[in-house]
N, C-alpha and C positions, 0 to 999 in steps of 0.2 A: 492516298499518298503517292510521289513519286517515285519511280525506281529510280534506280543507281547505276553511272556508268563505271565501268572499270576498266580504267588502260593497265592491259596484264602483256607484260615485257613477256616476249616469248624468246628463244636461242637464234643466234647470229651465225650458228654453225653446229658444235656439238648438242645435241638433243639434251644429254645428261645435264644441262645448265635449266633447263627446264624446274619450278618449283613446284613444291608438291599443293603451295597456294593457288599456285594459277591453273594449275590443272582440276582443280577443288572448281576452282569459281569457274572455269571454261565448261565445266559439265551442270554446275548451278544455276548459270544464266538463261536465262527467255532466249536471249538471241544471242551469235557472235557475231562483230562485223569487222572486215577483213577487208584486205588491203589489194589480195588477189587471190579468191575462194583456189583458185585451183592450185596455187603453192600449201596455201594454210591447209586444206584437205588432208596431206598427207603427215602434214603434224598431228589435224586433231584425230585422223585415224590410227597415228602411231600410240595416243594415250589413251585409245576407244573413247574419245568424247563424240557422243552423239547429238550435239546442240545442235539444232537449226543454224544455215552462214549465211550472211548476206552480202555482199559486195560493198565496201564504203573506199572512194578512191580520190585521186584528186580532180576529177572529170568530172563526178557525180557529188562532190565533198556538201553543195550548198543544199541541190534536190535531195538525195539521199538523207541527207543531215537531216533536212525539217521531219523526215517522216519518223528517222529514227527518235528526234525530240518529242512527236508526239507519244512516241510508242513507250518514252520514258516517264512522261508522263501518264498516261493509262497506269503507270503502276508497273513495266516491264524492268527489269534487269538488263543491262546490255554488255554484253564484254569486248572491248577494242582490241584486236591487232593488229601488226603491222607486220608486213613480210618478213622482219627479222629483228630483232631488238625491241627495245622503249617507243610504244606509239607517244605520238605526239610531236617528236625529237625529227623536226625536218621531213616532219611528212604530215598529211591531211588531216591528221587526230589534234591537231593543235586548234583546227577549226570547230569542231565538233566539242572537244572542252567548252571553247570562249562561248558558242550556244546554249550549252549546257546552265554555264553562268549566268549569262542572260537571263534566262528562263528559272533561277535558280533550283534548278536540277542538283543531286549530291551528285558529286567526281570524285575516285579514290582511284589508287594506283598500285599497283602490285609492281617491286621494284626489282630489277631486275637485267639481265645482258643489257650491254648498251656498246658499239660497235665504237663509238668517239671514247669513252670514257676507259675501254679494256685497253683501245691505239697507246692513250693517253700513259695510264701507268707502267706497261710495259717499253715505253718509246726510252727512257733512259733520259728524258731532256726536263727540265723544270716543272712539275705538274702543281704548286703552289696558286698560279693565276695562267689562266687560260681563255682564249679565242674560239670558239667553234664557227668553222665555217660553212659547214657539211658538204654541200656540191657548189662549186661556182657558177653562176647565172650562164645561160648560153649566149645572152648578148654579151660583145665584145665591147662595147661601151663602160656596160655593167662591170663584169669582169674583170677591165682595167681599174675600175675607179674603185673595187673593195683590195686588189695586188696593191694600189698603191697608199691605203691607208693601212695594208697590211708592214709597209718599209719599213714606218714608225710604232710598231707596233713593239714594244715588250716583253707582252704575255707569248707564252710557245700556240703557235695555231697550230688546229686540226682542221683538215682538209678528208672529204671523201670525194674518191675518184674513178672510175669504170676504166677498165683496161685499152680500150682503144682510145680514149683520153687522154691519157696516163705522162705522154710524151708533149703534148703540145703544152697539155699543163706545167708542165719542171720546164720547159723553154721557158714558158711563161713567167714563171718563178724567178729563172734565173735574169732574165733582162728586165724585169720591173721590179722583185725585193731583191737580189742580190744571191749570193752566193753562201748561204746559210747551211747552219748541220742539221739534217732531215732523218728521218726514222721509218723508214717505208715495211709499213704493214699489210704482209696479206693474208688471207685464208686464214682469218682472224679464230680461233679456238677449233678449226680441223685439222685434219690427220696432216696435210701439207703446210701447216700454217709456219709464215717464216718470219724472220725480224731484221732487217736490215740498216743498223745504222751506219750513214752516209754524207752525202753534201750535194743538195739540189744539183752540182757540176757534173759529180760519179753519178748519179743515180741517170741525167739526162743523158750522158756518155754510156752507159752498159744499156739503157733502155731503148737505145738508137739502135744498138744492135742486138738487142735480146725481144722477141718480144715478150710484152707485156702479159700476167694471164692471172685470171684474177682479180673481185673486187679491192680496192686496196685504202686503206685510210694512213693519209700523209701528216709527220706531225714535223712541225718546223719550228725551230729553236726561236725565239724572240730577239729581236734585236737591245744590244747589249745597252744598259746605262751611262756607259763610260762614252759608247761608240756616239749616244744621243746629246750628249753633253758637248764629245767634240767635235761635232756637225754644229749646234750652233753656236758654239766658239767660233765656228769657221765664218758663220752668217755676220756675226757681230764685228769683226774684222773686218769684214769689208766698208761698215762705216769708217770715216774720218773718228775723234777721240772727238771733234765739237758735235758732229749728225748726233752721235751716241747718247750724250749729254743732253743734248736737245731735245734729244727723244722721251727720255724721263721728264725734263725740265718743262716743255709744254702741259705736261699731264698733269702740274700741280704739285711736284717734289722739289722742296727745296733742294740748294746745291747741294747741300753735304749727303742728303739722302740717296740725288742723282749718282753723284757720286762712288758711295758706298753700291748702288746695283750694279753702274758700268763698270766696278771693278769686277765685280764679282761675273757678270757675263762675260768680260776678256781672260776670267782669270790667273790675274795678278792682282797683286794687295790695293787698297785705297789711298795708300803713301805716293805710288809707283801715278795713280792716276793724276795728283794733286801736282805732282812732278811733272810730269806731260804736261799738264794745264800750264803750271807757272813759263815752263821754258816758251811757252808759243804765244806769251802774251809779251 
C-alpha cells in the first residue's frame, strides 16, 4: 500500500503555536521535506525530531516531486513543510498534493498557523469573504493586470510583502485601486509583532520615510457596494435615454421590460423613464 503525505502547518513566528500533532507526525514520518532544510533544522532540532530532511523547493518542486511520489508509493510516509505556516498556501506543496492525486496517493493535513488567515482576523476589516493574493508576480504587466481587477473587487484582499517591497507596492496600490483602509501587519505572532490600521495614503506616506523592517502581510478593505453601484450609474449616463433603451431592446426585451432595467440602472423609477420617452417623441 501507499504511504501518506501530510502537510503539517508548522509556526509563522512564535514556536508555542507549534501542535503536539505535527510534532507526533514530524517524528513519525519516513521522511520530511522542507522548503529550506537549513531554516526547518532549527525547528525540528527545537522539538528533538530526528527524521531524515530533504529539500522540496520551487526549483526542484517537479524533479524532487517524482522521486518523492515514488518514495510514497513504496509504502513511505512523508511530512511536508514549509518555511512557515500551511504548506501548500502559495508555495511549491500545492504541486506536490496535485501529484499526489494524480497517482492517487492519500493527502491529509494537519491544520494549523497560516500567516494570510491570523492578517485576516486580526486586521479589523470584513473577514466574511476574502481575496488572497499572497506575493504579487514580479512582472509589471502581471501585476498591473491582477491591481486592477483588484479596483472592482468587494472581498477585503490580502497581500504578502517583503520589506524592501513594501513602498513601491502601497504606490502601487494607491495609483491603480485607490486610496482604501489598509491593515499593515508585521512580525505576525512575535515578541515585536505590530498592527497597524491605516489607509494605503498614511501607510505610503510614513513608509517613505520610515524604513520598512519586517515581513509584512497587507489586508485592504474591499471596495464598497454603494461605491460600485455608483460608478455604473455613472457608466449608464453617459448613454443618450434612446443608446440605453436600444441596448436592452436589441437583445430581445420587450419595451416595458427595457424599460423597467434602464430605470433601474440610472436609478430613477420606470414612470420617470416612460416620461423621458413620451417628452422626446
Amino acid at each position: 500500500m501507499s504511504g501518506t503525505l501530510f502537510l503539517c502547518a508548522t509556526p509563522i513566528g512564535n514556536l508555542e503555536d507549534m501542535t503536539f500533532r505535527a510534532v507526533r507526525i514530524l517524528k513519525e514520518a519516513d521522511l520530511i521535506a522542507a522548503e529550506d532544510t537549513r531554516n526547518s533544522i532549527k525547528l525540528l532540532n527545537h522539538f528533538e525530531i530526528k527524521t531524515p530532511m530533504t529539500s522540496y523547493h520551487e526549483y526542484n518542486k517537479f524533479t524532487k516531486g517524482q522521486k518523492l511520489i515514488r518514495l510514497l508509493k513504496d509504502g513511505k510516509n512523508i511530512a511536508l513543510i514549509t518555511d512557515a505556516g500551511t504548506p501548500g498556501i502559495s508555495d511549491p506543496g500545492e504541486e506536490l498534493v496535485r501529484m499526489c492525486h494524480e497517482e492517487g496517493i492519500s493527502v491529509t493535513a494537519l491544520p494549523g498557523p497560516s500567516a494570510c488567515i491570523t492578517a485576516l482576523t486580526v486586521s479589523g476589516l470584513s473577514t466574511r469573504r476574502f481575496a488572497f493574493e499572497a506575493f504579487l508576480p514580479t512582472d509589471k504587466k502581471e501585476r498591473r493586470q491582477i491591481l486592477e481587477e483588484i479596483t472592482g473587487e468587494t472581498r477585503t484582499a490580502v497581500f504578502y510583502e517583503a520589506p524592501h517591497r513594501l513602498v513601491k507596492t502601497l504606490e502601487e496600490f494607491l495609483k491603480i485601486v485607490g486610496n482604501r483602509r489598509l491593515t499593515v501587519c508585521r512580525e505576525l505572532t512575535k515578541r515585536h509583532e505590530t498592527l497597524w490600521q491605516t489607509t494605503v495614503e498614511e501607510a505610503l506616506g510614513y513608509y517613505r520615510e520610515h524604513e520598512p523592517k519586517g515581513e509584512c502581510v497587507l489586508v485592504m478593505e474591499g471596495k464598497s457596494r454603494q461605491a460600485l453601484r455608483e460608478e455604473e450609474q455613472a457608466g449608464w449616463m453617459e448613454l443618450s435615454l434612446e443608446e440605453h433603451m436600444e441596448h436592452y431592446l436589441s437583445r430581445g426585451m420587450d419595451k416595458k421590460e427595457a424599460m423597467k432595467r434602464t430605470a433601474k440602472d440610472r436609478g430613477v423609477g420606470k414612470r420617470e423613464i416612460y416620461r423621458q420617452l413620451l417628452e422626446r417623441e
